[in-house]
Each structure stands twice: as structure tokens, then as C-alpha cells.
N, C-alpha and C positions, 0 to 999 in steps of 0.2 A: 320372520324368525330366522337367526341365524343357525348353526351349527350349535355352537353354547353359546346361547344370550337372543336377547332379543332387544332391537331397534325401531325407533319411528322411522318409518317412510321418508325417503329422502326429497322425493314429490311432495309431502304437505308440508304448506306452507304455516306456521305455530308462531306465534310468539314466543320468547325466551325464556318465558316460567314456565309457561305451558310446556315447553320440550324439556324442561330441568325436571319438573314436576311426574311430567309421562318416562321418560330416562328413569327415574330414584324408585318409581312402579313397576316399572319393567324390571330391573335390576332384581328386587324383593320375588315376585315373579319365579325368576330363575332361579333364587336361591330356594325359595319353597319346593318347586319343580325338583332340583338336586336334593332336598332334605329329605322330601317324600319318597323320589328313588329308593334311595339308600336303608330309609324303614321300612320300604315294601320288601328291598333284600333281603333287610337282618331278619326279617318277620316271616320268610318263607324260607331261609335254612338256619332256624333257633336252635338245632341241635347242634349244628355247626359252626356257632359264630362262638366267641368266648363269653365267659361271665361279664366281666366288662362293656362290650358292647351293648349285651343282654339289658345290661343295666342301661347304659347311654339310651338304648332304642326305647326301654319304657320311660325314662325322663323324659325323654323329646315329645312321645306321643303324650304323656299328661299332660304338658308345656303349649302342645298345638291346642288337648282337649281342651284347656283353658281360655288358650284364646278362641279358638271357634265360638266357647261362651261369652266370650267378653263382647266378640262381633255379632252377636243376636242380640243381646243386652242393647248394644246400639244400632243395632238397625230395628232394634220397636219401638225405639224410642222417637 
């Protein structure tokens, strides 16, 4: 793991989907890692963030709850 981001090993040896494929994961990865930051923030000083935000931070988190369901959905299946 870098600083911000994270990297396949430059010792393994992948073929080219495979490293575009693990690359486009990793990528997703860090942006969840950065989303969730930023809601753990707004979510422990709410008195202090604006309505707006307020607002943004509950969309986001429906948005994730959603998906979390959608990924049980498919992983019973």
C-alpha cells in the first residue's frame, strides 16, 4: 500500500487482465477507504458539519446500505 493508493507488487509476475483487472479493484478500494473516512468524520462532529453535508452524509450512507444489500443478494446466490 502506498501513501494514497494502493499497488500490485512489482515482483509478481500477472498477466495483463489480471493487472488491469486487480489495478480497477484497488482503485475502487481506495475510493471506498476515502468515502468511508469522510462519513466516519461528518458522523462524529454532526453538530458541526452544515445541513448540507448532513444531507450528503445520509445519502451516501443509504447508497452504501443499498449496496451492502445488493452484495449479500449476490453472494447467496
Amino acid at each position: 500500500m502506498l501513501e494514497d493508493g494502493y499497488v500490485l507488487s512489482s515482483n509478481l509476475t500477472v498477466s495483463a487482465s489480471t493487472h488491469k483487472i486487480v489495478a480497477e479493484l484497488a482503485e475502487l478500494g481506495w475510493l471506498f477507504k476515502k468515502v468511508n473516512e469522510w462519513l466516519s468524520k461528518n458522523n462524529d462532529a454532526r453538530e458541526s458539519v452544515s445541513l448540507v453535508a448532513q444531507s450528503l452524509t445520509f445519502a451516501i450512507n443509504a447508497e452504501l446500505t443499498e449496496y451492502y444489500r445488493l452484495l449479500a443478494i449476490l453472494d447467496s446466490q
